[in-house]
C-alpha positions in Angstrom: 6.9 42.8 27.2 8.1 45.7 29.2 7.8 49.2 27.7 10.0 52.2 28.7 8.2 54.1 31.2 7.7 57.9 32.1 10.7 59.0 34.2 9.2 59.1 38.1 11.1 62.7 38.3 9.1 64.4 35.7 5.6 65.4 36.1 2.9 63.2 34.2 -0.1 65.5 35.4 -1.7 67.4 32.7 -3.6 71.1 32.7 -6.7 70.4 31.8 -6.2 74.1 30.2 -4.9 73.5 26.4 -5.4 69.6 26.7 -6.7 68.1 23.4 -7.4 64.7 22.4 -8.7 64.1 18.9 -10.4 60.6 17.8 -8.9 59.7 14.3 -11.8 59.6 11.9 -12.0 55.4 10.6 -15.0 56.3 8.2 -15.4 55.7 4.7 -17.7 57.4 3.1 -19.2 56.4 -0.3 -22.0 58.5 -1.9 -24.7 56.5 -3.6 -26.7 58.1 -6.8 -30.1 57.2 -4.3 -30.6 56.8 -0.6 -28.0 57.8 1.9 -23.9 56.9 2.2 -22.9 53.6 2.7 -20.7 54.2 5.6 -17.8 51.8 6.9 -14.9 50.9 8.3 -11.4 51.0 6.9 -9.6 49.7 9.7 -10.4 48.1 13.4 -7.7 50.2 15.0 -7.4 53.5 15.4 -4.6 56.4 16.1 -5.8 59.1 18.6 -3.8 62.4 18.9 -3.1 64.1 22.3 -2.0 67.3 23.5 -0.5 67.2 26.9 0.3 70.6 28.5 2.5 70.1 31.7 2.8 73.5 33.2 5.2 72.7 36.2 8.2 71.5 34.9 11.3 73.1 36.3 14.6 74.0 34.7 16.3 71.0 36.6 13.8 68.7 34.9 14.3 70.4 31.8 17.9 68.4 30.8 15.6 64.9 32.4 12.7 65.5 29.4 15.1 66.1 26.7 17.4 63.3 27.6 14.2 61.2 27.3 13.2 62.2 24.5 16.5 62.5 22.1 18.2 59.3 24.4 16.1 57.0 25.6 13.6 57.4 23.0 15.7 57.8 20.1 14.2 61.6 19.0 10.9 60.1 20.2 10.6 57.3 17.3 9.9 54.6 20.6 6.6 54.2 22.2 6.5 54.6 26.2 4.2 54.4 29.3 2.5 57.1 30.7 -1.3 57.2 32.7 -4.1 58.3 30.4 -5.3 61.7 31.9 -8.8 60.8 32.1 -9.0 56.5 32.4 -6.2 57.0 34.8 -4.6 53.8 33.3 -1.2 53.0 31.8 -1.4 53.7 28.5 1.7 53.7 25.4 2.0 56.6 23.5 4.6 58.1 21.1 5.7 60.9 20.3 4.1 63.3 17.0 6.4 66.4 17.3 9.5 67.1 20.0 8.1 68.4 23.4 7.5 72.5 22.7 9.4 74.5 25.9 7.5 77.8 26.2 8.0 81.0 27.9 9.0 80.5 31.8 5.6 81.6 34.0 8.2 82.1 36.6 11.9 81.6 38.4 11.4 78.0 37.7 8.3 77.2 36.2 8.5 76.2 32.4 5.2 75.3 30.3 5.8 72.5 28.0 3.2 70.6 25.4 3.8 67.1 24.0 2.0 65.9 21.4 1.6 62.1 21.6 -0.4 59.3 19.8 -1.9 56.7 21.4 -2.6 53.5 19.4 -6.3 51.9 20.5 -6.6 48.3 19.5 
């Protein structure tokens, strides 16, 4: 099945500076009156969390992310392609939140943070 992929004009490298990813916690914990927890599993799949900060996106690919996000990927409620930061590998993601624009560092560079899940089977 083909996925909707990361548009080729818009960055996909991260700053390793602010980058987050978070393991979703699968445990359950049940205290016993003796001895230690019985620990285990309550599913086989998980839901990670990432924080991607892009720090060179311009204002011309500004209008390209949000079309993206509000078009292609109906407010971001579609899963996508885009190469895992550190396996290097196509991975889906969607998106958690809307991209966050922040203050320009410069005539035409714009930081911007999107929080994604991936889903590990």
């Amino acid at each position: 099945m083909a996925y909707i992929v990361w548009p080729v004009t818009l960055p996909s490298t991260v700053s390793w500076q602010g980058y987050r990813r978070v393991i979703q916690n699968v445990q359950v914990r049940t205290q016993m009156d003796v001895g230690p927890p019985k620990v285990r599993a309550r599913q086989t799949a998980r839901v990670d969390m990432q924080e991607f900060p892009i720090v060179y996106l311009t204002k011309a690919q500004w209008p390209t992310l949000e079309d993206f996000y509000v078009i292609t990927l109906f407010n971001g409620t579609l899963p996508f392609e885009i190469t895992d930061p550190i396996t290097g590998v196509a991975q889906r993601y969607r998106f958690t939140e809307p991209p966050v624009f922040g203050s320009m560092l410069g005539p035409d560079t714009i930081p911007v943070t999107l929080k994604l899940e991936v889903a590990l089977i």
